[in-house]
Backbone as CSV, one residue per row, in Angstrom:
resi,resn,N_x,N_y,N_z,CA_x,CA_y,CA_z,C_x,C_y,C_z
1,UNK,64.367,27.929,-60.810,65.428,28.238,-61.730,65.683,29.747,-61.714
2,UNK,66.935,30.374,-61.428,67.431,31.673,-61.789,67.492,32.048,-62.723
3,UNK,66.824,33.070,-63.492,67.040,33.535,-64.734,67.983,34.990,-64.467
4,UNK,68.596,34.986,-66.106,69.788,36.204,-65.860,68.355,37.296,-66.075
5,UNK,69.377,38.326,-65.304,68.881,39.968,-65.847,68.886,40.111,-67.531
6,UNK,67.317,40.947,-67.559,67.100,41.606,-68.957,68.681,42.302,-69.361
7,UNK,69.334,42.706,-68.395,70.436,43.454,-68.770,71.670,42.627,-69.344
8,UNK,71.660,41.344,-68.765,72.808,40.830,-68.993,72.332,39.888,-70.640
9,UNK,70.956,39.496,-70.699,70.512,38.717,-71.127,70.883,39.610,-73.022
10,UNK,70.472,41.279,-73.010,70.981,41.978,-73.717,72.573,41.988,-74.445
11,UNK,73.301,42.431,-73.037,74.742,41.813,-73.484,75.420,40.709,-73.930
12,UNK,74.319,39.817,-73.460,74.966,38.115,-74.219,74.514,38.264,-75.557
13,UNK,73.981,39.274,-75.523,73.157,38.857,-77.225,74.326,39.744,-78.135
14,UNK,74.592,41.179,-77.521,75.966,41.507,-78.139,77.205,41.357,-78.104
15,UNK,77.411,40.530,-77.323,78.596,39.234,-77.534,78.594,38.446,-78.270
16,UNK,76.836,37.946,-78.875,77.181,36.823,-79.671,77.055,37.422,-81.282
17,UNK,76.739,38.681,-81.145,76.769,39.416,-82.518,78.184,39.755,-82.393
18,UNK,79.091,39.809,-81.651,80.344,40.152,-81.773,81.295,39.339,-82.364
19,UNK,80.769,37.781,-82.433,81.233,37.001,-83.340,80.844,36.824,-84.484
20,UNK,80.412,38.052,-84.943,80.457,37.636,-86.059,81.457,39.166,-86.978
21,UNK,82.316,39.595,-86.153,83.397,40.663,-86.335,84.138,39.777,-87.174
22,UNK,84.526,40.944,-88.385,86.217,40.416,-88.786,87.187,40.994,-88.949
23,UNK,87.188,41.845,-87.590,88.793,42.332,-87.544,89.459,41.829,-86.136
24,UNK,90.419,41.311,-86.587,91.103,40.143,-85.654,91.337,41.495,-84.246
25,UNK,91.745,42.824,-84.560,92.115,42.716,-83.176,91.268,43.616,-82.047
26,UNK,90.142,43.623,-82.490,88.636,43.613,-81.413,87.321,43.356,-81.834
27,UNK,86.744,42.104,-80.956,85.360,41.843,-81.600,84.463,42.546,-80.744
28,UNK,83.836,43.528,-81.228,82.625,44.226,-80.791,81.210,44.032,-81.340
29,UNK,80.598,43.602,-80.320,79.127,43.705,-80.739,77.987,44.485,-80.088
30,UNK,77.178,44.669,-80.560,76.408,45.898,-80.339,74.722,45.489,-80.579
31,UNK,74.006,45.854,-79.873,71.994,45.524,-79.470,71.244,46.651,-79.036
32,UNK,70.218,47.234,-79.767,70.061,48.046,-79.725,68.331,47.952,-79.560
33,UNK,67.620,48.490,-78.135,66.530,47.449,-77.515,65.489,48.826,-76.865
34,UNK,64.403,48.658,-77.110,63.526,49.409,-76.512,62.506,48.251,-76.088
35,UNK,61.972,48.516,-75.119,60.487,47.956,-74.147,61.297,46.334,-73.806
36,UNK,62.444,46.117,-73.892,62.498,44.532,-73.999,63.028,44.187,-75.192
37,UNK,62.479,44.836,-76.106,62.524,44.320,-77.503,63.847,44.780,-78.327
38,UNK,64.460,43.449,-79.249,65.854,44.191,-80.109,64.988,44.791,-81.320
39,UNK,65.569,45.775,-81.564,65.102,46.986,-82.616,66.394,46.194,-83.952
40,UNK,67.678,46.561,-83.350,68.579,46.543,-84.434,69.952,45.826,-83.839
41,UNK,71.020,44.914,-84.181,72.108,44.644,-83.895,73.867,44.926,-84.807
42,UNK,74.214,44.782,-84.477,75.763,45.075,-85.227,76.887,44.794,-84.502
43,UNK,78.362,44.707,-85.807,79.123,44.095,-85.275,80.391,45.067,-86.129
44,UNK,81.546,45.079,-85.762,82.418,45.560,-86.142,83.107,44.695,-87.731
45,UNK,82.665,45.662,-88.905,83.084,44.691,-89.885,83.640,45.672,-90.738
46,UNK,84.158,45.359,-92.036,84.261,46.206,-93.403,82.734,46.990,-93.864
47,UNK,83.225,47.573,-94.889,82.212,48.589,-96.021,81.750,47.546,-96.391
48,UNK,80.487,47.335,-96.693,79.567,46.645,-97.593,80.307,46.866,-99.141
49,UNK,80.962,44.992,-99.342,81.345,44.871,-100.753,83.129,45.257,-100.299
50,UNK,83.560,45.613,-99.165,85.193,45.504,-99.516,85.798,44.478,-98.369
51,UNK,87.057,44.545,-98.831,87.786,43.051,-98.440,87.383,43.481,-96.888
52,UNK,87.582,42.386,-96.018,87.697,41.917,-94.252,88.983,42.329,-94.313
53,UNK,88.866,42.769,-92.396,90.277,42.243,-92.259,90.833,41.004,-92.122
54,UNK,89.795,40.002,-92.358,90.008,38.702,-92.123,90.661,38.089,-93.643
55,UNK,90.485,38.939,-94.459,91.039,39.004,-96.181,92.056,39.851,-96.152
56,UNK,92.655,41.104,-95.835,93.462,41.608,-96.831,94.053,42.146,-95.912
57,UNK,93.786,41.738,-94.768,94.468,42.290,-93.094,94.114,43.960,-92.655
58,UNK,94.387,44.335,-90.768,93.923,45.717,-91.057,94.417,46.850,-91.283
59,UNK,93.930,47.976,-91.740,94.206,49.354,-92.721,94.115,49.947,-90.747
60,UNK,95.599,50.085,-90.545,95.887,50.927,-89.216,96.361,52.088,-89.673
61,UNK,95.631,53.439,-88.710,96.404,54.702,-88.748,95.880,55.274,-87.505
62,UNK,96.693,55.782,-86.823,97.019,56.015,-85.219,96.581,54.637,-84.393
63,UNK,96.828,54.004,-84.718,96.941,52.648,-83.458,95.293,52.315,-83.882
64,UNK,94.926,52.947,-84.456,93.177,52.135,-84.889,93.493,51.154,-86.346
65,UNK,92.823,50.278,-86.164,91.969,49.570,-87.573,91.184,50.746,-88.530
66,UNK,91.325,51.387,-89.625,89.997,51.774,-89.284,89.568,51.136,-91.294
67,UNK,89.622,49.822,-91.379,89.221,48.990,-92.019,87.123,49.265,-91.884
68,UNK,87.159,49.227,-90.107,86.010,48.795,-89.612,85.347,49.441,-89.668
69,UNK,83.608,48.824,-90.074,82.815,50.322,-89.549,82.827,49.665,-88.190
70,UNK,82.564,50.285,-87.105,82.344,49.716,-86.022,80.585,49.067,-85.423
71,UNK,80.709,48.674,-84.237,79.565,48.129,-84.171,78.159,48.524,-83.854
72,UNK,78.905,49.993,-83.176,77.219,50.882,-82.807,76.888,51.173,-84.074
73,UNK,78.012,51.369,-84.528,77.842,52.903,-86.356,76.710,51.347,-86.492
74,UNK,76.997,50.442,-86.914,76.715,49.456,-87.586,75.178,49.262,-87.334
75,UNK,74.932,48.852,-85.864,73.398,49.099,-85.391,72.333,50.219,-85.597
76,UNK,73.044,51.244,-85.601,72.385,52.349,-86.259,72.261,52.715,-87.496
77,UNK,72.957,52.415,-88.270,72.734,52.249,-89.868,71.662,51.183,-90.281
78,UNK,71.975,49.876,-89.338,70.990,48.523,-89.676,69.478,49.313,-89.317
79,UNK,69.202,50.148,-88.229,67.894,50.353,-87.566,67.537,51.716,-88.984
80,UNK,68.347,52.087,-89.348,68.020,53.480,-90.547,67.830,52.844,-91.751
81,UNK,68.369,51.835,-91.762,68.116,50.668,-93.326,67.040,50.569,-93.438
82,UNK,66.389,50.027,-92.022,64.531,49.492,-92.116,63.716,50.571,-90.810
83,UNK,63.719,51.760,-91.324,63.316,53.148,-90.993,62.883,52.611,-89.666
84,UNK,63.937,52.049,-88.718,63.298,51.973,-87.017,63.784,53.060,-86.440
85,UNK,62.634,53.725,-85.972,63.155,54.689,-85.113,63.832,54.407,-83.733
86,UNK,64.791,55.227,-83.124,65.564,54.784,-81.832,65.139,55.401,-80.840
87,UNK,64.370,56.287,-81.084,64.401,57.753,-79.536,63.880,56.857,-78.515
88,UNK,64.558,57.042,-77.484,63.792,56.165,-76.026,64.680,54.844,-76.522
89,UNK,65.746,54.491,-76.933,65.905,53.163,-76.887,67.606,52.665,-76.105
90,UNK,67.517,51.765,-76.203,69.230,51.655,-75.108,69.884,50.722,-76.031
91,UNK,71.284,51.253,-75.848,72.060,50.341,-76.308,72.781,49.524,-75.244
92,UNK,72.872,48.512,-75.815,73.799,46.974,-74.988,75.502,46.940,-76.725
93,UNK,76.309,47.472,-75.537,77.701,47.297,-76.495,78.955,46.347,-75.787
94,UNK,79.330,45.805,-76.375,80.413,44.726,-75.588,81.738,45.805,-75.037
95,UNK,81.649,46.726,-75.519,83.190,47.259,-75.307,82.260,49.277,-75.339
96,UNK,82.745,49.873,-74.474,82.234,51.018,-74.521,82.959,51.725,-75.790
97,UNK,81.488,52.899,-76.179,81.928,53.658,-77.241,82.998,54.329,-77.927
98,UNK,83.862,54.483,-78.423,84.490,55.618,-78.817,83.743,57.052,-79.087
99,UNK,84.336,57.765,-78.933,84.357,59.071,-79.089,82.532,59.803,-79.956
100,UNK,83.505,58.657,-81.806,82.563,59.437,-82.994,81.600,58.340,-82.621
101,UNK,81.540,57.176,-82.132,80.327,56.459,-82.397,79.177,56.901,-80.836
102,UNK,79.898,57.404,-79.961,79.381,57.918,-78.633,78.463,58.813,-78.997
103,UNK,78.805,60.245,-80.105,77.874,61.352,-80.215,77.106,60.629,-81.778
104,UNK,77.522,59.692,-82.541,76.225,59.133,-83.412,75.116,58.194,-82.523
105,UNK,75.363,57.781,-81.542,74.359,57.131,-80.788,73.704,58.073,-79.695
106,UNK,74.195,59.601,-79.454,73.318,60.362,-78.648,72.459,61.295,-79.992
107,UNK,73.191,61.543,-80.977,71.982,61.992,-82.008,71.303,60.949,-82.418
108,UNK,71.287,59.816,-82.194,70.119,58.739,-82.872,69.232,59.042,-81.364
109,UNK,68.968,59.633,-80.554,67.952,59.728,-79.662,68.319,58.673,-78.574
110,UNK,69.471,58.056,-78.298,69.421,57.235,-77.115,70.189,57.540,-76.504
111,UNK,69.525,57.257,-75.041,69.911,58.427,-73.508,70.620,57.189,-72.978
112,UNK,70.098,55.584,-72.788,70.978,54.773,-71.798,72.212,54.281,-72.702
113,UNK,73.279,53.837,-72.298,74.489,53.054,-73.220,75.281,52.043,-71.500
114,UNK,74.933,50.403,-72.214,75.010,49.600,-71.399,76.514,49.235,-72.378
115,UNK,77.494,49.044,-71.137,78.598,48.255,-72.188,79.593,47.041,-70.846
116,UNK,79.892,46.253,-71.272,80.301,45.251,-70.313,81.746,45.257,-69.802
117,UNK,82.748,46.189,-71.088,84.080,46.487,-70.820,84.416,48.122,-71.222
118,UNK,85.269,48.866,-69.943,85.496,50.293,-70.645,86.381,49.842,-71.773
119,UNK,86.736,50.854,-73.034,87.620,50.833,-73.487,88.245,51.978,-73.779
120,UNK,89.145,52.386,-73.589,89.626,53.887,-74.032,89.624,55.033,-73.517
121,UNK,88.208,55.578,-73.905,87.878,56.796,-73.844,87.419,57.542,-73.052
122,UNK,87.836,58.320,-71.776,87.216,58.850,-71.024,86.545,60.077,-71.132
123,UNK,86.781,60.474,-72.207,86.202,61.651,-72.832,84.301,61.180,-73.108
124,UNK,84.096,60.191,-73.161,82.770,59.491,-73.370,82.161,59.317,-72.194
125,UNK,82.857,59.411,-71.155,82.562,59.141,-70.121,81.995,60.938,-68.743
126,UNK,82.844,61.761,-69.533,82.872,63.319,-69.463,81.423,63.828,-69.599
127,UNK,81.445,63.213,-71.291,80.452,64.098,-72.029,79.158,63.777,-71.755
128,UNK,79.527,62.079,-71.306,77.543,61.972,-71.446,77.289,62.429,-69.819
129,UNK,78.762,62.459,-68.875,77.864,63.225,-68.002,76.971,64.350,-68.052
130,UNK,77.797,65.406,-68.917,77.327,66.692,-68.969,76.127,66.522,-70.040
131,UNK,75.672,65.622,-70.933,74.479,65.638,-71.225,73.232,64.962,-70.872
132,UNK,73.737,63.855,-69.963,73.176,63.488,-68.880,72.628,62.443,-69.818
133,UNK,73.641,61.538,-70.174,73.275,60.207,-70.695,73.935,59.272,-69.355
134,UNK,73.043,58.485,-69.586,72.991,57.099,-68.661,74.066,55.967,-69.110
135,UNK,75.502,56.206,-68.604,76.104,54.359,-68.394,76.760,53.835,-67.826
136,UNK,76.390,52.882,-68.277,76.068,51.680,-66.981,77.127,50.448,-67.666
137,UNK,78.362,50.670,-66.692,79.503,49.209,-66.735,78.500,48.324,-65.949
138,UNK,78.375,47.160,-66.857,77.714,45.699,-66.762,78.653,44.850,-66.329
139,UNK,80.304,45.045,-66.707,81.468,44.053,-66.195,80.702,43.033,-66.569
140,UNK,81.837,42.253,-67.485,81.265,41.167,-67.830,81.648,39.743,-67.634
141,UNK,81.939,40.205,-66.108,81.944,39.177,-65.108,80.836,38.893,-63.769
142,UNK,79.801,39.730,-63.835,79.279,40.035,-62.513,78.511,39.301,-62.252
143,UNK,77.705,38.237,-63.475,76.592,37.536,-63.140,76.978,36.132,-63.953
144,UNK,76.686,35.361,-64.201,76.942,33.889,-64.662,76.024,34.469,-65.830
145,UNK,76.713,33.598,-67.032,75.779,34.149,-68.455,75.122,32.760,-69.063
């Protein structure tokens, strides 16, 4: 029997945290993994305690939602909730970073960022050269899931 890659096996897992997003117009999910192991996960949702966009529809300004916290912010808040530390750890994201959640996941101490679709920002793509963060398009077509 073929088993998938630790890598992909990661990304299916933040795909399936990505369903549980509620802003209709991107589901992002996010896994956040040292030695093998998930530390913390997240998904693109509202503030703790205010409406979804799946309730009250989304709060757009410049072509963003920004209803959402998004899904790294989200993993990294979940891993600071229950004092897990991140340094040395990788993230698995369904959709690559933006910008502000790109430099909150290089100050949480993590050097790799695995994501399965670019989205956007090539400026994320600039910066972690020059700080010499690690990522790695998974395409999330490359292996059978």
């Amino acid at each position: 029997m073929n088993r998938i890659s630790w890598d992909r096996y990661f990304l299916n897992l933040a795909t399936q945290a990505a369903t549980r997003s509620t802003c209709s117009r991107k589901h992002v999910g996010a896994v956040i993994v040292r030695d093998k192991t998930v530390l913390s996960t997240g998904y693109n949702g509202s503030v703790r305690g205010a409406p979804h966009c799946t309730e009250a529809g989304c709060l757009m300004e410049n072509s963003h939602c920004i209803r959402t916290v998004h899904a790294e912010a989200n993993a990294l808040i979940q891993a600071a909730r229950h004092g897990i530390r991140l340094e040395d750890a990788q993230i698995y994201v369904t959709a690559s970073p933006c910008f502000n959640c790109f430099k909150l996941i290089v100050n949480a101490g993590i050097r790799i960022i695995f994501f399965g679709e670019f989205y956007r920002d090539d400026k994320v793509l600039q910066f972690a050269e020059e700080l010499g963060i690690e990522m790695t398009d998974l395409g999330m077509d490359d292996e059978p899931e």
